[in-house]
N, C-alpha and C positions, 0 to 999 in steps of 0.2 A: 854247523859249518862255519868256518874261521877263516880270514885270511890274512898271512900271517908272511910280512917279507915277500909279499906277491905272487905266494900261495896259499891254494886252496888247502886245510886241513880239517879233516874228519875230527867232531868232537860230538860227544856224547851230551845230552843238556845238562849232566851234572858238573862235565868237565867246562862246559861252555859258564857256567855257572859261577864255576870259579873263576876263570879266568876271568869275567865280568867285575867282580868284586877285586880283583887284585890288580888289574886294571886302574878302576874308577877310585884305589887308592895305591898305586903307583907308586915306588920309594918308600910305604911308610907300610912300618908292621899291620898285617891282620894276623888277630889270633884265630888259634883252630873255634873257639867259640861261636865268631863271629863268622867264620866257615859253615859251622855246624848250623847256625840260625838260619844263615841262606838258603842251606840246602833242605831245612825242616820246612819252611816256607812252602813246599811242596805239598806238605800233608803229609812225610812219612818222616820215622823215625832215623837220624843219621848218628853213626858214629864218629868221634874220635882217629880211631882206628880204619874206619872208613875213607876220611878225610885226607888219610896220608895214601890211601891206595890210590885214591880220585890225583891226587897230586903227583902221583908215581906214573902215573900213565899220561897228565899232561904234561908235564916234563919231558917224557918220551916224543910226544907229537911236537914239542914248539924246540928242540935241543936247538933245530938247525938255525934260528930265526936271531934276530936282535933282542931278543929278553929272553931271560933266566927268571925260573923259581928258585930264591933263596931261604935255607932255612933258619930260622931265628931260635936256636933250641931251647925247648922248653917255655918259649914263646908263642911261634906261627910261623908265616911266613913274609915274604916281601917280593914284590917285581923287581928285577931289577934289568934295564939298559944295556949288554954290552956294550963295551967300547970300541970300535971298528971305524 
């Protein structure tokens, strides 16, 4: 659980996962690698392809909020601020 703009949203610990990571590097590229390490950290094996659905669905939960998931292609990804 997340809160996010001064609500409450549902995240999964994979999603909560990432978000933590993009987060605690805020503004500046993570590559999916560096996704993938976090998420292997667990003991299971993560995809690539994985990586982009986990990021498809928090996307979905944080649209409404002050930050955006940006894509960097063929890079990763970046947090970024709306301006409001």
């Amino acid at each position: 659980m997340a809160t996010i703009d001064g609500k409450m949203v549902e995240l999964s610990a994979r999603e909560l996962g990432l978000l933590e990571v993009l987060l605690q590097r805020s503004g500046r590229l993570v590559s999916k690698d560096q996704l993938v390490e976090r998420l292997c950290e667990w003991g299971e094996e993560v995809s690539n392809n994985a990586i982009e659905v986990y990021i498809h669905r928090l996307r979905k939960k944080i649209e409404k909020g002050p930050i955006r998931i940006a894509t960097v292609r063929g890079l990763g990804y970046c947090l970024e601020k709306i301006a409001g």
